[in-house]
C-alpha positions in Angstrom: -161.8 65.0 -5.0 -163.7 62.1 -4.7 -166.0 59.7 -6.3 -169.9 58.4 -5.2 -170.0 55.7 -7.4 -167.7 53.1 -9.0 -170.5 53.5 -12.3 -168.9 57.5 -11.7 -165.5 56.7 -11.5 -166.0 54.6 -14.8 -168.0 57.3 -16.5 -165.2 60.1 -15.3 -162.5 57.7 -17.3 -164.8 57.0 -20.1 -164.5 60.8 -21.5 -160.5 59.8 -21.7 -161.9 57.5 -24.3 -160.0 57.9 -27.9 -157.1 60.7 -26.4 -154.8 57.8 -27.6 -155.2 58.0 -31.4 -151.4 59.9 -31.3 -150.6 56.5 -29.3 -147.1 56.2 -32.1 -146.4 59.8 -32.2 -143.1 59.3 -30.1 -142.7 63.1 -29.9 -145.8 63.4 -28.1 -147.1 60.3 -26.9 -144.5 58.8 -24.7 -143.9 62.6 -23.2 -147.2 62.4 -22.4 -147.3 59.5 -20.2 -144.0 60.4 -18.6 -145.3 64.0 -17.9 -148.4 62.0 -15.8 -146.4 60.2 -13.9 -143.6 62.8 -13.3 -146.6 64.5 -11.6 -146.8 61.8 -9.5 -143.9 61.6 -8.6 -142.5 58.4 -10.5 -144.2 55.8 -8.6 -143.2 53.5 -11.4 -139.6 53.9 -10.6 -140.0 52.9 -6.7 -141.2 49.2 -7.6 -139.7 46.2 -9.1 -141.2 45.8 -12.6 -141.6 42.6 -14.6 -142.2 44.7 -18.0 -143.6 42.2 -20.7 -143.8 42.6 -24.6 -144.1 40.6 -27.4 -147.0 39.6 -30.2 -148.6 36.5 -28.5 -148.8 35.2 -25.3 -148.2 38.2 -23.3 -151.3 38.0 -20.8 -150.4 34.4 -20.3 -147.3 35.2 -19.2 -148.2 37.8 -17.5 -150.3 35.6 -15.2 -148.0 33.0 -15.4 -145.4 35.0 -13.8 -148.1 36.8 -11.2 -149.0 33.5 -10.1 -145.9 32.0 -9.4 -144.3 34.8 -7.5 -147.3 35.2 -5.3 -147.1 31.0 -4.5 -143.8 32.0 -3.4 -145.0 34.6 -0.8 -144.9 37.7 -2.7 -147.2 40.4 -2.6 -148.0 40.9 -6.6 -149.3 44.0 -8.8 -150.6 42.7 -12.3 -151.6 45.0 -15.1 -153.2 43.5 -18.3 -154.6 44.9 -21.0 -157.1 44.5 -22.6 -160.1 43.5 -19.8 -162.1 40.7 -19.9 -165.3 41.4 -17.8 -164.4 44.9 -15.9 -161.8 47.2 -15.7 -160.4 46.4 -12.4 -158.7 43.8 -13.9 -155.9 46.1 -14.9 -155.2 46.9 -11.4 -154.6 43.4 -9.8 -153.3 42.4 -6.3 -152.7 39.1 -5.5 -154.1 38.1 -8.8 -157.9 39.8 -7.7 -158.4 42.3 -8.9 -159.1 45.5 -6.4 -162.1 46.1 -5.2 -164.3 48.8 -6.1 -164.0 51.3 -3.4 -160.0 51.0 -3.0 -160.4 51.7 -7.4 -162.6 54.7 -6.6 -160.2 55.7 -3.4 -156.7 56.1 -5.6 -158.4 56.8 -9.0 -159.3 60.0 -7.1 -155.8 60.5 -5.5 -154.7 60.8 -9.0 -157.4 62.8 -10.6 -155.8 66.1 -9.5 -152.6 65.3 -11.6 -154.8 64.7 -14.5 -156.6 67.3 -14.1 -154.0 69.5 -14.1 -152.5 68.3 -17.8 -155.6 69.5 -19.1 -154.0 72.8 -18.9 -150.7 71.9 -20.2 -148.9 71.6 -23.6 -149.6 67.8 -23.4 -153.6 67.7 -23.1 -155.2 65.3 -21.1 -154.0 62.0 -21.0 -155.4 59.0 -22.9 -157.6 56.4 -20.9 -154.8 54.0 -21.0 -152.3 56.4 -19.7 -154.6 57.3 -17.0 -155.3 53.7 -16.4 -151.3 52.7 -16.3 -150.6 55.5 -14.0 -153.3 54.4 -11.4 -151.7 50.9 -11.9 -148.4 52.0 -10.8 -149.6 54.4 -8.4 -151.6 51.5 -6.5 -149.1 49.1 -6.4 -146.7 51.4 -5.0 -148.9 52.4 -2.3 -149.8 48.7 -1.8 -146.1 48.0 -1.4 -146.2 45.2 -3.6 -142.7 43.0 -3.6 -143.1 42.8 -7.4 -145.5 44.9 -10.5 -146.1 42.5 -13.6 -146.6 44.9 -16.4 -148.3 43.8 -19.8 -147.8 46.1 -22.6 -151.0 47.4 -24.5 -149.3 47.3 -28.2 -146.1 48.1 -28.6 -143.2 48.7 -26.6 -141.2 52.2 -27.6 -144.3 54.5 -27.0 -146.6 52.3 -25.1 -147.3 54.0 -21.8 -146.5 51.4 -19.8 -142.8 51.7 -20.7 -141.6 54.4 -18.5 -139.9 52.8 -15.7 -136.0 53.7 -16.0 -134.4 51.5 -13.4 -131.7 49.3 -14.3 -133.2 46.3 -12.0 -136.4 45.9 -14.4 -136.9 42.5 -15.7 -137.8 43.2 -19.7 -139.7 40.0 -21.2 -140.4 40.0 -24.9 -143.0 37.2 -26.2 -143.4 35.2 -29.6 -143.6 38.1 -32.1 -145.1 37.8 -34.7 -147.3 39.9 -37.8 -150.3 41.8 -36.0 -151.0 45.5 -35.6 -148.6 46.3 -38.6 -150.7 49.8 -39.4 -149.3 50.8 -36.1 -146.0 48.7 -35.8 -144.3 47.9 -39.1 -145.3 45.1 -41.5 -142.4 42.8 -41.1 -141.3 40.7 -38.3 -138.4 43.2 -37.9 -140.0 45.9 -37.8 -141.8 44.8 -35.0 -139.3 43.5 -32.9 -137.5 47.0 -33.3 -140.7 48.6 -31.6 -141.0 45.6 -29.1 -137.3 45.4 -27.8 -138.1 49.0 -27.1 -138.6 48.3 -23.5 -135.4 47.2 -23.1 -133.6 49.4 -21.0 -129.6 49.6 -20.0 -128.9 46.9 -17.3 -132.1 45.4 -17.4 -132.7 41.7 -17.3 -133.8 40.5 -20.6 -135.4 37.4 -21.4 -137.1 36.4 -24.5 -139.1 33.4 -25.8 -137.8 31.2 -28.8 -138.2 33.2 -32.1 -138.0 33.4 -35.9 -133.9 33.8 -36.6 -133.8 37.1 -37.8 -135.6 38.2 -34.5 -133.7 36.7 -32.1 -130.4 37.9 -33.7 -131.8 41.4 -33.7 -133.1 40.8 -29.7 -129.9 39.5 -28.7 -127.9 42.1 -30.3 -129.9 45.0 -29.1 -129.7 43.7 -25.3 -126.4 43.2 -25.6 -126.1 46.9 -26.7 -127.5 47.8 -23.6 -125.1 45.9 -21.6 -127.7 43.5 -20.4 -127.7 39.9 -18.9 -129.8 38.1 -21.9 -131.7 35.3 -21.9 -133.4 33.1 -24.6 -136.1 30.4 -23.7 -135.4 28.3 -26.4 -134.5 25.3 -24.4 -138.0 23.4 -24.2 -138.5 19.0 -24.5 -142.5 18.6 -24.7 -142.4 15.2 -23.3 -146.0 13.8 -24.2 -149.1 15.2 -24.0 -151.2 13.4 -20.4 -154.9 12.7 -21.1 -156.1 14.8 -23.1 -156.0 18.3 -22.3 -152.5 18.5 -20.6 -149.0 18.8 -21.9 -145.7 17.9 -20.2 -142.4 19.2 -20.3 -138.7 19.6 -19.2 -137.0 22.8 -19.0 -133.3 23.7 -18.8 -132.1 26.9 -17.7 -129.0 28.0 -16.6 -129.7 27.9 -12.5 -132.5 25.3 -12.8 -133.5 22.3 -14.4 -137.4 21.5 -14.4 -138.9 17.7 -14.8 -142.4 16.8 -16.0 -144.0 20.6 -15.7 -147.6 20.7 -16.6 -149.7 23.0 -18.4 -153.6 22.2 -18.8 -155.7 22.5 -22.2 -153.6 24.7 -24.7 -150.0 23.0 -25.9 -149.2 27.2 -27.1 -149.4 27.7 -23.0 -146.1 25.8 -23.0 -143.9 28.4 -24.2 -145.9 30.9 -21.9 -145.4 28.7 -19.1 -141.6 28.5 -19.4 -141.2 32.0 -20.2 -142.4 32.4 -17.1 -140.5 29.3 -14.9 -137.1 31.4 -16.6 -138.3 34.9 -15.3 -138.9 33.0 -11.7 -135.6 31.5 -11.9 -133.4 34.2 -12.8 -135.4 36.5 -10.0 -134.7 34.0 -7.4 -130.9 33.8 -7.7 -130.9 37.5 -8.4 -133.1 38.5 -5.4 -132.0 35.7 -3.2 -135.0 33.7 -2.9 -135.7 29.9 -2.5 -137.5 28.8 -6.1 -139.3 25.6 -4.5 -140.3 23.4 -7.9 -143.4 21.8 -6.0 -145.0 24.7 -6.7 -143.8 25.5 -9.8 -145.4 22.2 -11.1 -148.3 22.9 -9.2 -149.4 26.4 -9.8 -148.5 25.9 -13.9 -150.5 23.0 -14.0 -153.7 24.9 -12.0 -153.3 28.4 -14.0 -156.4 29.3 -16.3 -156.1 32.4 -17.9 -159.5 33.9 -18.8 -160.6 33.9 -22.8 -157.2 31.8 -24.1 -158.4 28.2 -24.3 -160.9 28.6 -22.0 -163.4 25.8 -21.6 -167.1 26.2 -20.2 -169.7 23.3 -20.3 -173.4 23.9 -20.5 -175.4 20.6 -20.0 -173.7 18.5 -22.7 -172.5 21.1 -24.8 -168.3 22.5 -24.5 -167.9 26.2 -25.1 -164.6 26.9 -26.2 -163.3 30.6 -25.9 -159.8 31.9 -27.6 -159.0 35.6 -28.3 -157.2 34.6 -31.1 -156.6 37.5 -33.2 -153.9 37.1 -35.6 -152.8 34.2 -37.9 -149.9 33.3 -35.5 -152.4 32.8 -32.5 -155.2 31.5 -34.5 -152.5 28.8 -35.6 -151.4 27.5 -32.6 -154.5 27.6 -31.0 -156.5 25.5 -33.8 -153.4 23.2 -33.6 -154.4 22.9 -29.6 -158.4 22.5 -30.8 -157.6 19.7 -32.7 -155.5 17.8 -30.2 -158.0 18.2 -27.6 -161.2 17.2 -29.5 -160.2 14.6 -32.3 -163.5 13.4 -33.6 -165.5 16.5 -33.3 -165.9 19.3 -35.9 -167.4 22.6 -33.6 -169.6 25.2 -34.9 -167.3 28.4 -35.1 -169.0 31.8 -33.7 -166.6 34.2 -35.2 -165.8 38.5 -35.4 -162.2 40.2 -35.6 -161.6 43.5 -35.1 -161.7 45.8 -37.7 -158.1 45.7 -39.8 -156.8 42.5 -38.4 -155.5 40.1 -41.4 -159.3 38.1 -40.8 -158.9 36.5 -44.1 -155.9 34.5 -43.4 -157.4 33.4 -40.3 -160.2 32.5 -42.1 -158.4 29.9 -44.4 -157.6 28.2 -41.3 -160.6 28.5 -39.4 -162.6 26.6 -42.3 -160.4 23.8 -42.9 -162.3 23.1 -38.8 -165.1 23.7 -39.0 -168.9 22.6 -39.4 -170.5 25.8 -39.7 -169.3 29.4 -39.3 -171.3 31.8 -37.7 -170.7 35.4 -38.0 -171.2 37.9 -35.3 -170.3 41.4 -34.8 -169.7 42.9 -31.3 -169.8 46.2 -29.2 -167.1 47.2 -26.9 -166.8 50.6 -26.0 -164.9 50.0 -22.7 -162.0 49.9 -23.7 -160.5 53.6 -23.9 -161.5 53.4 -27.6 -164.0 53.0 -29.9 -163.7 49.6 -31.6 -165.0 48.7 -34.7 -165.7 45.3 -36.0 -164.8 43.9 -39.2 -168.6 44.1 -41.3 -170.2 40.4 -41.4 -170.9 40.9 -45.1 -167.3 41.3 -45.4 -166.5 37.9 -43.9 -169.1 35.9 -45.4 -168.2 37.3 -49.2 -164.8 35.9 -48.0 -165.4 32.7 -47.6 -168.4 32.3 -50.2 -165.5 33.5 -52.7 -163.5 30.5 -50.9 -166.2 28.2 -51.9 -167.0 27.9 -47.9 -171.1 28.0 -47.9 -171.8 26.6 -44.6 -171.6 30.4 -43.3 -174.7 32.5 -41.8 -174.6 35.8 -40.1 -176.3 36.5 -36.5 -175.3 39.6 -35.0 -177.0 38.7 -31.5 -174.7 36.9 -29.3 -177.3 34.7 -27.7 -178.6 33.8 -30.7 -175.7 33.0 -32.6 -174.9 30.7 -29.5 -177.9 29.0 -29.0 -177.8 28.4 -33.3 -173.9 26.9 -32.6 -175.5 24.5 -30.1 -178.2 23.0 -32.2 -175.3 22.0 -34.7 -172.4 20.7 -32.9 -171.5 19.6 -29.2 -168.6 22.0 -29.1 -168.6 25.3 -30.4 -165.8 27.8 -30.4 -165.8 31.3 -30.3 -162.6 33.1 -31.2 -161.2 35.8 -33.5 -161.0 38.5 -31.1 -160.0 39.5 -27.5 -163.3 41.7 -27.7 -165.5 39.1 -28.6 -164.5 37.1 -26.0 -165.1 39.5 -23.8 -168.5 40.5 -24.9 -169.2 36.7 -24.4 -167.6 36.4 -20.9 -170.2 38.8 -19.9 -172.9 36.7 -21.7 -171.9 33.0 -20.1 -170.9 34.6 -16.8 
């Protein structure tokens, strides 16, 4: 089998779309996945996986750790989820995403085996099974040295979690409250269905976290008879200029001096996540971790749609997937540190069921005007609805917040944020963001 087209090999994994609604049906779901890549022969057990989970800050770890290995002369897969601009980011080499034939060539080495469920007790698998097992499946046939592997929302049933070798590095992230229809609506709760990835003998190193989460973290790797590491050792120095934050960072086989991260001050845990997962691989794997370019690659990361900063003629666009009262927190702390004096015009949406009005009561304690926008994303796997405009603006109007107006077209709500304010912001979702990227790019 073969495909003609990248626009056919898209269209093919578009009628996957919405498979995934039994995504936390652990008798089914997870069975699923493993089934696909069973069929395949395990590809994800022949490769040295960097599995990452967590509530915030995933993807910037993810890329964190991507980059640095690669600056040390590996050869890196990187999985993400979700995608900014096109799908291929999912399937990453060296940081670029694939091109489009090589997508199109082992899309349709795998389409037999997907086929083939079609017939089975499972059903055909969900667009982002499909899409992790061509992620696996690539980088092993890439022979990459190492696969970083973002989770897409939980950790026990997520389809990405289906590598069973002992040497798997398992990262968990800040957790925090999102996705509680799905995960639990405590922080517990969702730590139980994050630390899910954990796996006997496998590395485990977690950011800082609330108490009661890192107890239940450290207790459940230790279960598992696994080294266990906690980031929690961090001295933000000062911040340089002002869009850049330093810090020192202790770790067990290293110590780090005056690291840099650029823009966001929430990229600082991200980026020493990261600096520990490096570390720990390099004595492990018996590699030379060189902190020259540590330093450098941490201070020249960007990571697409968190704290990302466009100018257009005299105006600063200001993009951050934000999407949960956690994020949204930090990253209006990191807003307000980089421009002081200036209160930006807000374009705004949030998926439908996210906790919007929480983040509302912090978005308008910023900002000059709020402008409501709704988006379409149907490229995801699933059909995503956002939260009604009305919905937001009756929020905030019962908050005694007038300066609100809705525009549903992107360009328009952009060119109405630029005639009131010199920076304007556009957060509240990973979706919007990406509808914009395509927009401004």
């Amino acid at each position: 089998m073969s495909f003609t087209s990248f626009a056919e090999a898209e269209v093919y994994l578009y009628q996957f779309t919405n498979l995934g609604k039994q995504s936390f049906t652990p008798q089914f779901t997870l069975d699923r996945a493993v089934y696909l890549l069973q069929v395949l022969d395990n590809p994800q057990n022949k490769l040295k996986v960097i599995h990452i989970a967590g509530t915030s800050g995933k993807g910037s770890t993810c890329t964190y750790i991507s980059q640095l290995l690669q600056a040390h002369g590996f050869k890196v897969g990187l999985t993400v989820s979700p995608h900014m601009i096109d799908i291929r980011e999912r399937v990453q080499l060296n940081n670029e995403s694939i091109s489009k034939k090589l997508f199109m060539h082992y899309l349709a080495e795998i389409q037999p085996a997907i086929e083939q469920m079609k017939s089975t007790e499972f059903g055909a698998p969900s667009y982002f099974e499909i899409i992790i097992a061509l992620a696996y499946w690539t980088f092993w046939k890439e022979n990459v040295d190492y696969a970083v592997i973002e989770t897409g929302m939980g950790g026990i049933y997520d389809a990405t979690n289906t590598v069973d070798r002992a040497d798997k590095v398992a990262v968990i992230t800040r957790i925090g409250l999102d996705h509680t229809e799905f995960l639990g609506n405590t922080l517990l709760a969702i730590a139980e269905q994050k630390a899910g990835i954990i796996q006997p003998g496998n590395l485990t190193i977690i950011a800082d976290q609330e108490a009661e989460v890192k107890t239940y973290l450290t207790e459940y790797a230790h279960k598992k008879g696994n080294e266990f590491y906690a980031v929690d050792n961090i001295s933000i120095k000062e911040q340089q200029g002002d869009n850049s934050h330093l810090f020192d960072l202790q770790l067990p086989q290293q110590q780090f001096h005056n690291l840099i991260v650029t823009d966001a001050a929430y990229q600082v845990e991200n980026a020493a996540v990261a600096a520990a997962v490096l570390a720990h691989l390099a004595q492990r794997d018996r590699f030379e971790l060189i902190e020259a370019i540590v330093k450098t690659v941490l201070q020249k990361t960007r990571v697409i749609g968190r704290f990302e900063i466009i100018k257009q003629s005299d105006k600063t666009i200001v993009l951050d997937g934000a999407h949960n009262p956690q994020k949204m927190q930090t990253f209006l702390i990191s807003l307000k540190t980089r421009f002081p004096p200036v209160t930006p015009a807000f374009i705004i949406a949030f998926k439908k069921g996210k906790d919007y009005k929480q983040m509302l009561d912090l978005i308008r304690t910023q900002a000059q005007q709020i402008i409501v926008t709704e988006f379409e994303n149907n490229d995801q796997g699933m059909v995503i609805e956002p939260q009604p405009a009305q919905d937001i603006v009756d929020y905030l109007q019962a908050q005694q917040y007038d300066s609100v107006l809705i525009e549903r077209d992107l360009n328009r709500a952009l060119s109405k944020a630029q005639e009131i304010s010199k920076v304007i912001v556009i957060t509240g979702s990973l979706y919007l963001i990406s509808a914009y990227e395509k927009v401004l790019k």
